[in-house]
ZAMARGU-4260 file (C-alpha; in steps of 0.2 Angstrom, whole numbers, plus 5000, padded with zeros to 4 digits):
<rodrens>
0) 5389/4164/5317 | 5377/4173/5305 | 5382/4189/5299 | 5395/4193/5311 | 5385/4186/5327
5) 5385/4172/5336 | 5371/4181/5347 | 5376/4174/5364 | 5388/4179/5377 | 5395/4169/5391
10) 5392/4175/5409 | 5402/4167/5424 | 5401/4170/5442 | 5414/4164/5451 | 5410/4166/5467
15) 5394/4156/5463 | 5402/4145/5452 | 5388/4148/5439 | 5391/4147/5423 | 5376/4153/5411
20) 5373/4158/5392 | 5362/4175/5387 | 5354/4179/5372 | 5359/4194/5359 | 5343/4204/5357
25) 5343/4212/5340 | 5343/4229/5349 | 5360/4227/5357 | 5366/4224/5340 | 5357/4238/5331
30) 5361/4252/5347 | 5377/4246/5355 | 5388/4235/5341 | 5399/4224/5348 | 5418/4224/5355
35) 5417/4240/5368 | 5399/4244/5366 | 5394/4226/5372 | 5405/4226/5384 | 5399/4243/5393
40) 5381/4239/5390 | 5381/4221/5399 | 5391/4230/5415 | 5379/4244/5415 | 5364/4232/5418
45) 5376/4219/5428 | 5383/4231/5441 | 5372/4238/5455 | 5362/4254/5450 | 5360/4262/5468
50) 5378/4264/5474 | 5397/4268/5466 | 5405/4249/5465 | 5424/4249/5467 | 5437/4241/5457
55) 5439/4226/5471 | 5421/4225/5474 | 5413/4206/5467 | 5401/4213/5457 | 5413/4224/5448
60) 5415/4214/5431 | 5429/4209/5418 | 5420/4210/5401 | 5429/4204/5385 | 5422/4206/5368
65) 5427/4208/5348 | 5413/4215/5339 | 5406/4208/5322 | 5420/4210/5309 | 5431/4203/5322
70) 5437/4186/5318 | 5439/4186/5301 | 5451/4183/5292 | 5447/4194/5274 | 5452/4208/5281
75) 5469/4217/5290 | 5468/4219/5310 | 5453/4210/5312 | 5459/4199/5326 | 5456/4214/5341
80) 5448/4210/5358 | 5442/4224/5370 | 5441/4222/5389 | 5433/4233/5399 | 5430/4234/5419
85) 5430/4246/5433 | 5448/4252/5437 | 5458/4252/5450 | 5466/4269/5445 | 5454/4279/5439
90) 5435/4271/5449 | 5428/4272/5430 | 5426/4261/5416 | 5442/4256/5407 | 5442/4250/5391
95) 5459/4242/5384 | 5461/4235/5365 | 5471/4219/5364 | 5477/4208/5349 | 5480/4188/5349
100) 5468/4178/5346 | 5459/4174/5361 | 5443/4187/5358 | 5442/4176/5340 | 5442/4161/5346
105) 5430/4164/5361 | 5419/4170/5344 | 5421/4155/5335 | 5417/4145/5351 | 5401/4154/5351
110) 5400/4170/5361 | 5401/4189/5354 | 5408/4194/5374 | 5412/4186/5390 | 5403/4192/5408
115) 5413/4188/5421 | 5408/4192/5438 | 5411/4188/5459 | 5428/4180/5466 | 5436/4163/5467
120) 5437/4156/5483 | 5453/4150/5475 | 5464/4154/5460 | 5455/4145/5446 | 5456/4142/5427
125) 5442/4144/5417 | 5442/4133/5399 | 5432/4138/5385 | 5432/4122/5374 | 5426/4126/5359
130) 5428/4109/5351 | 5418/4100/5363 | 5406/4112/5368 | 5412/4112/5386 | 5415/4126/5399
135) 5424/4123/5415 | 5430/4132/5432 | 5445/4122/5438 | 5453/4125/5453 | 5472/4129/5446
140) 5478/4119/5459 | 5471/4103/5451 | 5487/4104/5442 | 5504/4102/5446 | 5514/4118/5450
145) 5510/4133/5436 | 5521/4146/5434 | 5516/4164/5443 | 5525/4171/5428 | 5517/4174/5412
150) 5528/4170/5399 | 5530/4154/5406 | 5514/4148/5412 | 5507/4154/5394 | 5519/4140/5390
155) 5511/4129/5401 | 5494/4130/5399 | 5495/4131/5380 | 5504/4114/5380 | 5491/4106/5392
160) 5476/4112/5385 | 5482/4106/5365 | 5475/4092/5362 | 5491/4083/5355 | 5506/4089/5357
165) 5507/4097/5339 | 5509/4112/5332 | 5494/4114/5323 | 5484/4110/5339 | 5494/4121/5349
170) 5488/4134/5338 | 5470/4130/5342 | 5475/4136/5360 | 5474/4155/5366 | 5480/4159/5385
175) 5472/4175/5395 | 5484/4177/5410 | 5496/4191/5421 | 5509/4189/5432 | 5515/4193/5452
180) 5514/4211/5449 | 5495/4213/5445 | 5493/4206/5463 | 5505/4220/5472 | 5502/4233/5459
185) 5487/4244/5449 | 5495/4241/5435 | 5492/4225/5430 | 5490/4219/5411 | 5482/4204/5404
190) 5493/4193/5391 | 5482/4186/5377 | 5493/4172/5369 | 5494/4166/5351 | 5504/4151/5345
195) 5518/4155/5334 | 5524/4143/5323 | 5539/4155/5316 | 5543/4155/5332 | 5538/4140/5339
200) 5534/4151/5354 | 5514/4156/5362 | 5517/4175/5358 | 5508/4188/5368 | 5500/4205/5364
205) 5494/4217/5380 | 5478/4223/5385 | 5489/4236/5396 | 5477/4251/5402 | 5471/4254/5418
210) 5475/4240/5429 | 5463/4226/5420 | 5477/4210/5426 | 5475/4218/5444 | 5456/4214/5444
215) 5460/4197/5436 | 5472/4194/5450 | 5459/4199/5463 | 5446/4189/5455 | 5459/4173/5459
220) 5459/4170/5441 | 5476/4161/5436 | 5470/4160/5416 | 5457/4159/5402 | 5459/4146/5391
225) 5450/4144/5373 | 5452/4130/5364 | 5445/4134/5349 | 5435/4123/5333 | 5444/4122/5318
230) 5437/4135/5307 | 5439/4143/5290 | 5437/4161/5282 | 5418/4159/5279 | 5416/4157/5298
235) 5409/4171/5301 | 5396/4170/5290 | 5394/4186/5281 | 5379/4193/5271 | 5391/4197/5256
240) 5406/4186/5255 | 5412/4191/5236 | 5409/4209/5241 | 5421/4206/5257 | 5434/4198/5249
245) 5438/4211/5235 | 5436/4222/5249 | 5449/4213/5259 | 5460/4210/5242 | 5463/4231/5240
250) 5466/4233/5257 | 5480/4222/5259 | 5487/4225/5242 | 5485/4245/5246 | 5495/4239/5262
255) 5510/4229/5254 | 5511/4242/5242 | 5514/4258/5251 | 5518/4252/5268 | 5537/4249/5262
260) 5536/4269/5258 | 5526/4275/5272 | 5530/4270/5291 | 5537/4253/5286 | 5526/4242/5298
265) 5529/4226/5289 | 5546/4230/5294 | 5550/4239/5309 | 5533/4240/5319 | 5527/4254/5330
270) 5547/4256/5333 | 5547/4267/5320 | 5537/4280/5330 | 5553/4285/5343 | 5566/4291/5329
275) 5552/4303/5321 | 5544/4309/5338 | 5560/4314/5345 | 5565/4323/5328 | 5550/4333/5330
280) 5552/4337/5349 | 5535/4325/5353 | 5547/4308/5363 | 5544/4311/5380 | 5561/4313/5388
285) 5565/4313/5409 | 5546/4314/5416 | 5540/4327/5399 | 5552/4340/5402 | 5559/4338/5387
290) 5553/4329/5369 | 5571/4325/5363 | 5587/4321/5369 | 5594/4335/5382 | 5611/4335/5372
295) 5608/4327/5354 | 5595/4340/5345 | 5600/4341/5329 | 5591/4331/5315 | 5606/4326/5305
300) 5616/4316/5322 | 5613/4297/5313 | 5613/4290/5332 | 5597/4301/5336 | 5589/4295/5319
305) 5593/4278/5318 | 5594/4269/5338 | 5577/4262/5340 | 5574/4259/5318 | 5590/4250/5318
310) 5586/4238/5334 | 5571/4232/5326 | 5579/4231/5307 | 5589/4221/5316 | 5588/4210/5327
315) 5570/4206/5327 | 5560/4194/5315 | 5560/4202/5297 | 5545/4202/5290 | 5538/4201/5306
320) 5519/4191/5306 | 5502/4195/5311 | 5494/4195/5329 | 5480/4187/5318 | 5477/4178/5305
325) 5476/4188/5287 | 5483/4206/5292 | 5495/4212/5278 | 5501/4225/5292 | 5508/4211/5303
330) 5518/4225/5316 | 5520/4212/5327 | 5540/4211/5331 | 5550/4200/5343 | 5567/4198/5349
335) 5574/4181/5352 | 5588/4171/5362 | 5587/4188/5372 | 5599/4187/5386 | 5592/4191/5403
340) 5604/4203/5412 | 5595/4205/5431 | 5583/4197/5442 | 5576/4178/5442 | 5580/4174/5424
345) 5596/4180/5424 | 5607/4173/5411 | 5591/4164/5403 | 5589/4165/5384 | 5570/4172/5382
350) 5558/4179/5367 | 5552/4195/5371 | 5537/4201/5359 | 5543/4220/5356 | 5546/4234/5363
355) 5532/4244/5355 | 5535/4261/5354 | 5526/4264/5371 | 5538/4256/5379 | 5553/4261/5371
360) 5545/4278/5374 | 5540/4277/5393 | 5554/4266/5401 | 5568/4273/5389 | 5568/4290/5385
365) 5557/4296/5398 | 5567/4289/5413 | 5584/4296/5403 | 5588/4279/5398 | 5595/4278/5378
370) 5603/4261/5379 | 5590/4251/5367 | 5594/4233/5378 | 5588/4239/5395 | 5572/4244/5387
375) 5571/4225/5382 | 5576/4221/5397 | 5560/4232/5405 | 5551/4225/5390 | 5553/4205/5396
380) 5551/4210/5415 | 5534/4219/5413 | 5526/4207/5402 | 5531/4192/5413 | 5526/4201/5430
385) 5509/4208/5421 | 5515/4225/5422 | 5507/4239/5411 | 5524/4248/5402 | 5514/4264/5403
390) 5510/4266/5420 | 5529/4259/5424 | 5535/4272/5413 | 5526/4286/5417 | 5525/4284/5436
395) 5546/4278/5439 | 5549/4295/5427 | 5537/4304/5441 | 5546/4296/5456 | 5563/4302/5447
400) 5560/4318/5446 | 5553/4319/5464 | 5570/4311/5470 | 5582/4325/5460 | 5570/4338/5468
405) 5574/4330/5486 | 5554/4324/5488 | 5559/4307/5489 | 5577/4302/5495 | 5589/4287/5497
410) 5579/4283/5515 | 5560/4283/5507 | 5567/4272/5492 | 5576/4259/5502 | 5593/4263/5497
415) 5590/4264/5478 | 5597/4283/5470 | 5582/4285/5459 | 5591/4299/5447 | 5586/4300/5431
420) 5596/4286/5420 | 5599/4275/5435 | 5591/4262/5424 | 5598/4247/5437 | 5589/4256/5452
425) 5571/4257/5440 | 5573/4239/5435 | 5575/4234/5454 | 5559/4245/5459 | 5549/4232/5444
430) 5557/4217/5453 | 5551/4225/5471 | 5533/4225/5462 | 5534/4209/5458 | 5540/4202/5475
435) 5528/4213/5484 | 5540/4224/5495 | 5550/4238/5497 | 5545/4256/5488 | 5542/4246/5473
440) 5524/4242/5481 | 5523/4261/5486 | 5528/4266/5467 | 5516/4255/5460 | 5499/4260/5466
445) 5499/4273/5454 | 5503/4293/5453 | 5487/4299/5459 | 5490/4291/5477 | 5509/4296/5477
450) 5504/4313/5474 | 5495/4312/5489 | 5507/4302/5501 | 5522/4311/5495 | 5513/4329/5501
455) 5507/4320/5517 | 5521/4309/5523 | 5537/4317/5514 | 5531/4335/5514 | 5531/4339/5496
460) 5522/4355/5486 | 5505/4349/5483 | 5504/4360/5468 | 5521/4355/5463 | 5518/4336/5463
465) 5501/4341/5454 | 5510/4350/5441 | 5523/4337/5437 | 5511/4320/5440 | 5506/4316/5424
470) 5491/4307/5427 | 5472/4314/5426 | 5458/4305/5432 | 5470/4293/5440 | 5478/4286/5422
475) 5495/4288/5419 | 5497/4297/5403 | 5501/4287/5388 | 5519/4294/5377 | 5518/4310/5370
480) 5523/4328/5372 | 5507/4338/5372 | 5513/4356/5378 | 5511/4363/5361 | 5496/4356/5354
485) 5480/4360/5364 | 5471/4347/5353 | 5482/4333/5360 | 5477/4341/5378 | 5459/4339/5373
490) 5462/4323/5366 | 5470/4317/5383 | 5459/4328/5397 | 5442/4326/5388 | 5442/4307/5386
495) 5430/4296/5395 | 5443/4283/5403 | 5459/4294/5405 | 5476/4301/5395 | 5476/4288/5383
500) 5483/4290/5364 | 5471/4278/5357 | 5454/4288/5359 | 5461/4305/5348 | 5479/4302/5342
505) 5480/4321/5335 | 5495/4327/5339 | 5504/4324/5322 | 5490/4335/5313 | 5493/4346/5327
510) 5509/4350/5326 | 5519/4343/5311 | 5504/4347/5297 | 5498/4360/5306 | 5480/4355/5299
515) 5468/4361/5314 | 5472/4379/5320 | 5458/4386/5327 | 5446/4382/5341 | 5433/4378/5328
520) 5443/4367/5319 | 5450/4359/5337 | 5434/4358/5341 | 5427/4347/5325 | 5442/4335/5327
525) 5440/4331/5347 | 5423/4326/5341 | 5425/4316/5327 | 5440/4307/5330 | 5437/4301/5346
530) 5419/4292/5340 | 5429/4285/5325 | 5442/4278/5335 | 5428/4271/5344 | 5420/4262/5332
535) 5436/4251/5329 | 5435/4245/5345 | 5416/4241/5345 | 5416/4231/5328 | 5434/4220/5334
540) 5446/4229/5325 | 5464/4236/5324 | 5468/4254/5319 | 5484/4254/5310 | 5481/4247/5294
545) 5469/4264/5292 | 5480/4274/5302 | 5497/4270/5299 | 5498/4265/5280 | 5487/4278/5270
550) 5488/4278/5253 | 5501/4292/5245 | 5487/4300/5237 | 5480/4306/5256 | 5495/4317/5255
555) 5485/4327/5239 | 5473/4332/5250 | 5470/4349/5256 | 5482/4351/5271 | 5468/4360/5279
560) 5456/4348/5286 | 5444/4355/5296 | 5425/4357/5291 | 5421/4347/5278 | 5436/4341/5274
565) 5440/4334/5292 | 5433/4315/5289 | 5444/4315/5273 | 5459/4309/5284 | 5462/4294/5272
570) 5445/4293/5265 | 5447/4280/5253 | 5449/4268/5269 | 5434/4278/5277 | 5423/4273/5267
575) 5431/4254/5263 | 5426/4252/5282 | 5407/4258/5279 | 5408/4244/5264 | 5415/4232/5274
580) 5404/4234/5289 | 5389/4231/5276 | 5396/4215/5265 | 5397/4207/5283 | 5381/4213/5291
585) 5369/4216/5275 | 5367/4233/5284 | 5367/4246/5269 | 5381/4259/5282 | 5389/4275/5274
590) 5402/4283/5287 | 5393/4295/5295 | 5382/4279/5300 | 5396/4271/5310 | 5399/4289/5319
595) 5383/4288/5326 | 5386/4270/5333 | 5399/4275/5343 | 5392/4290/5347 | 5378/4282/5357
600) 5392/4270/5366 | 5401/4282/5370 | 5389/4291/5380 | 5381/4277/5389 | 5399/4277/5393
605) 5400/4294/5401 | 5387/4293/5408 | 5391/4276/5417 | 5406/4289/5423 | 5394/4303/5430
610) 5385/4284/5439 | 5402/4282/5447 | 5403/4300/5454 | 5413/4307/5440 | 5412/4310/5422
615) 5408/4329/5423 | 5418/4344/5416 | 5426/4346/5436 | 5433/4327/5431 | 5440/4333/5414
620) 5447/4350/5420 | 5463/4350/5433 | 5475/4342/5418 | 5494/4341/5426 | 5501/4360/5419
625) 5513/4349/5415 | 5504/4345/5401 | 5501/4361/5393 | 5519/4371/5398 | 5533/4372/5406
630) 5533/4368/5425 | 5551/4373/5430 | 5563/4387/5425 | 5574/4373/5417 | 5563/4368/5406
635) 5556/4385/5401 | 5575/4390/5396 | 5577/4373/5386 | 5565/4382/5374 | 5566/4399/5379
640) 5567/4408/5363 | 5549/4398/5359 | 5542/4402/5376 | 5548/4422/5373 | 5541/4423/5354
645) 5521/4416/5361 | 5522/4429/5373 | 5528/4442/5363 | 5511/4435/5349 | 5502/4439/5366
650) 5508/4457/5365 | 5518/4457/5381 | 5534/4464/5382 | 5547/4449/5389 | 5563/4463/5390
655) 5561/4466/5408 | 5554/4451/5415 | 5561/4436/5425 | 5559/4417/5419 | 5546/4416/5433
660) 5537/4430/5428 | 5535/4426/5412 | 5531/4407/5414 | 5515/4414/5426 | 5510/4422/5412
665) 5511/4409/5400 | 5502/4399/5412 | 5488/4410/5416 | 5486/4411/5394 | 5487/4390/5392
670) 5474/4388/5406 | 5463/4398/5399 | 5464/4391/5381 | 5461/4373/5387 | 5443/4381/5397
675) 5441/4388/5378 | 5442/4370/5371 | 5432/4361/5384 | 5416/4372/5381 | 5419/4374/5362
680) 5420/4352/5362 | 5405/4352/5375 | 5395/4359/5363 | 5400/4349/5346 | 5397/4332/5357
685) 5381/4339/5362 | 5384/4340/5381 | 5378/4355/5392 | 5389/4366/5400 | 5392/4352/5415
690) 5402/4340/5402 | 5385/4330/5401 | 5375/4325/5390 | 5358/4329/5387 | 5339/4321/5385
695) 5339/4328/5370 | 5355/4321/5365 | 5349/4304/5370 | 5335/4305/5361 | 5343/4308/5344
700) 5352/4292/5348 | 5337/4283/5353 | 5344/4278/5369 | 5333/4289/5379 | 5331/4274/5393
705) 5325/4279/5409 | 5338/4273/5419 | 5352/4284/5407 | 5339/4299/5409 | 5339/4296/5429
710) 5358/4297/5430 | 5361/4313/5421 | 5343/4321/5425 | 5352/4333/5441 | 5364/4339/5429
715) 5352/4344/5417
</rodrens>
């Protein structure tokens, strides 16, 4: 590596057998980064140009990348993979963020991303060996029998491919791989493994979003497997290694400092997030009709406060330890000598690595469930069947509601009595997934294809099943209430790959600071947000140690923050990361620099989108209402004093008027709000009034290539 780069990547196709090596030219780096931007950039010139490719097709592509501060060990949350690919619920390019340390130690093999393309004739393995400089396709069945399950052939292969049978070898080992579900599902994961010598156990983080472990399982691919070199912390070779490592030194000591004070990562994890979100009304609760507990609502009730903080102050590892090496955040949390209480494993002690806070979020309180071992339970299931907990959470909440409504009944379900709670009959359905039967199969292609056979085979509303499906552009939305913050609903309906918090996470400043009020201000943070968010993911990354542990004196900031003032969320970290991106890549970088890198990845992205017949503002309009207000009379009267006080802002008299009355006129207002945002954000990001961007645009960003120019040239 030399500053950052090892300026090659590996392409593989599989159903060739070819395994081949590219160059890095020095304008990929300079336009396109690394991590996501690398990714996008080898699929847009791999994937045929004259036709939409589908998910299943062989030239569709699994790309896996960390960027140039990835891999290193100076700095917290620098051990981030991204893996992109076209995807089986949305027919665009998904990108998902992943921690372990397989994207490192493909780097420290030799390659900045991994290309890999066609279908296996039969399920293979493919085996970076960094050590010996070797790369290999073997057919899985060279082997003896390997588990279908995750956690166990994770296990498996991280004890065969070590080269003794230490621990410090098995360290060296890093295991790609899903499960039975990804094969029967859309919503399949990939698990990338890291050894754990606290727990003595090849630990797991998820690259969850958008069905990437179903293309896997589609491609035949059982695993990837890097073995990697020994290496060190001057590995990566960067221009200014004294200037990184005091950079590196205040970061962490800023982290162990105020963490303990701030959101308590070291110790709890992201399962700190359910307590406070449900305080403030944000915890999705029974499909997002409500954001806290129908019957506990008030603040001081300890049991509302305290039953997810005090399961992971608990009984999970204190103290917890990093998903790579060097980060002072270390969130990663895990539950041993867990007890398995359904299904194959019954009665088996397991490790399961969570539940993070979208899990606890979207297969607890949105499917009415509050009993913290069942979410474990869900937890250890979907990680071993190579199930996303979002899409499980989201769509089972859907299929809930649809059965309390009577779309869905005890005939369509196989017997099972889908109420909201039943957490038995939800568990079974995940097991159905895995097994490839029964309404399971049905449930997990995803919401946007219920929608449709619920209306067409089982008579349901249309417009009803559209208002209540939480999904847009085909992904399940990710865990948070968003009916009173139009910037969340921006920052959900105007991404590029779908409802996903990590693009423009907005709602606390949105609702609890109450630090963007106006269009303008909406406007400004839907732009800049998203293309700092970004450039985490192009340069390998992980966004909590900036996000999640500011210093206190962020809170001495204006609460105001629009304008000017909008980039000074915790600006001392803003501009460490501008530093830090310089002392590795000898690139002089303030931070308005690294907005402009992402903003040119992110609109090669949309306008890969608007090559796969979306992408436009018809692809970001047609959010579900759910999203922006109350659906049914029940929940309007949940907040009904709320819902009566906007109105009566709106100068409309509510004395007279039935619930139904007044939720179409509520509706009518929200709609017409979120039209507002779209065409005020349209024009910050530099897009026409079709959501796309413009040959001017392009040529800012000096990617004005004529292939780009002849995608969007119709829409000009």
């Amino acid at each position: 590596m030399k500053r950052g780069y090892t300026n090659r990547t590996l392409y593989i196709n599989l159903t060739k057998k070819e395994i081949k090596i590219k160059s890095v030219s020095d304008e990929m780096k300079e336009k396109f980064i690394g991590g996501r931007g690398f990714d996008i950039w080898l699929m847009w010139n791999s994937l045929p140009k004259d036709r939409i490719v589908k998910w299943n097709d062989p030239e569709n592509e699994i790309c896996l990348a960390t960027g140039p501060l990835g891999a290193s060990t100076y700095y917290p949350g620098g051990g981030k993979s991204i893996v992109t690919s076209i995807s089986p619920l949305t027919g665009i390019i998904i990108d998902s963020n992943v921690g372990g340390y397989f994207g490192s130690y493909s780097k420290y093999s030799g390659f900045d991303a991994i290309e890999i393309q066609g279908k296996a004739e039969k399920e293979v393995l493919i085996f970076i060996n960094g050590q010996d400089h070797i790369i290999q396709l073997i057919e899985a069945n060279d082997f003896e029998e390997l588990s279908d399950n995750s956690h166990l052939l994770t296990q498996q292969l991280t004890e065969k491919f070590a080269k003794e049978p230490s621990e410090k070898e098995k360290q060296l080992v890093s295991v790609v791989s899903t499960g039975p579900g990804a094969k029967y599902t859309r919503w399949g994961l990939l698990n990338f493994s890291w050894y754990n010598r606290k727990r003595k156990w090849a630990s797991c983080k998820q690259a969850g979003r958008g069905g990437i472990g179903t293309v896997f399982a589609d491609k035949k691919i059982k695993a990837l497997i890097c073995r990697a070199p020994i290496y060190d912390v001057k590995r990566n070779n960067p221009a200014n290694p004294e200037k990184l490592a005091e950079l590196g030194k205040k970061h962490n000591k800023n982290i162990i400092k105020f963490d303990p004070t701030m959101n308590q990562m070291r110790f709890v994890g992201t399962g700190y997030l359910p307590d406070i979100m449900n305080i403030t009304d944000l915890l999705p609760t029974e499909n997002y009709r409500f954001g806290q507990h129908r019957e506990i609502k008030d603040k001081n009730i300890p049991y509302k406060r305290q039953v997810w903080f005090e399961l992971f102050g608990e009984h999970t590892g204190k103290g917890a330890d990093g998903c790579w090496l060097g980060c002072s955040v270390s969130c990663s949390h895990w539950i041993s000598d867990y007890e398995v209480m359904t299904g194959p494993f019954k009665g088996q002690k397991v490790i399961v690595d969570g539940p993070e806070y979208e899990t606890i979020a979207g297969c607890g309180s949105n499917w009415g469930v509050w009993d913290p071992k069942w979410v474990v339970e869900v937890n250890f299931y979907c990680d071993t069947y190579g199930l996303d907990t979002i899409g499980v959470g989201t769509g089972i909440a859907f299929v809930m509601e649809c059965y309390e409504e009577g779309i869905v009944n005890k005939d369509i379900t196989g017997g099972l009595e889908l109420n909201f709670g039943n957490i038995e009959a939800a568990i079974e359905l995940i097991h159905q997934m895995a097994r490839g039967e029964g309404f399971g199969v049905v449930v997990g292609q995803g919401i946007k294809k219920m929608k449709k056979k619920f209306a067409e085979e089982y008579g349901g509303d249309p417009q009803f099943l559209q208002d209540i499906g939480m999904e847009h552009k085909g992904l399940e939305f990710s865990e948070y209430i968003t009916k009173e913050s139009l910037t969340q609903q921006g920052g959900y309906g105007l991404t590029n790959k779908g409802p996903q918090h990590d693009e423009a996470w907005l709602i606390f400043e949105d609702i609890v600071r109450h630090s963007i009020p106006t269009f303008e201000d909406k406007a400004k943070a839907l732009y800049w947000f998203p293309l700092w968010r970004t450039w985490f993911g192009l340069c390998g990354l992980c966004k909590l140690p900036w996000n999640d542990v500011p210093p206190p004196s962020n809170f001495e900031l204006p609460i105001k923050m629009a304008g000017e003032l909008l980039q000074a969320k915790i600006p001392q970290h803003v501009q460490w990361y501008a530093d830090y991106f310089s002392a590795v890549t000898g690139i002089h970088t303030e931070p308005d620099d690294l907005i402009q890198m992402s903003e040119r990845v992110y609109n090669l992205q949309r306008i890969f989108n608007i090559r796969q017949g979306k992408g436009l503002k018809e692809h970001d309009s047609n959010l579900p209402y759910r999203a922006m207000g109350p659906v049914t009379k029940m929940e309007y009267e949940s907040r009904q004093e709320r819902y009566d006080n906007q109105l009566k802002e709106l100068e409309i008299d509510v004395k007279d008027l039935s619930t139904e009355e007044k939720m179409k006129i509520l509706r009518k207002n929200r709609e017409i709000q979120y039209f507002k945002l779209q065409e005020a954000v349209y024009e910050k990001r530099g897009w026409n009034a079709f959501g796309c961007p413009t040959i001017d645009l392009l040529k800012r960003l000096e990617i004005n290539y004529e292939d780009l120019i002849h995608v969007i040239k119709p829409y000009q």
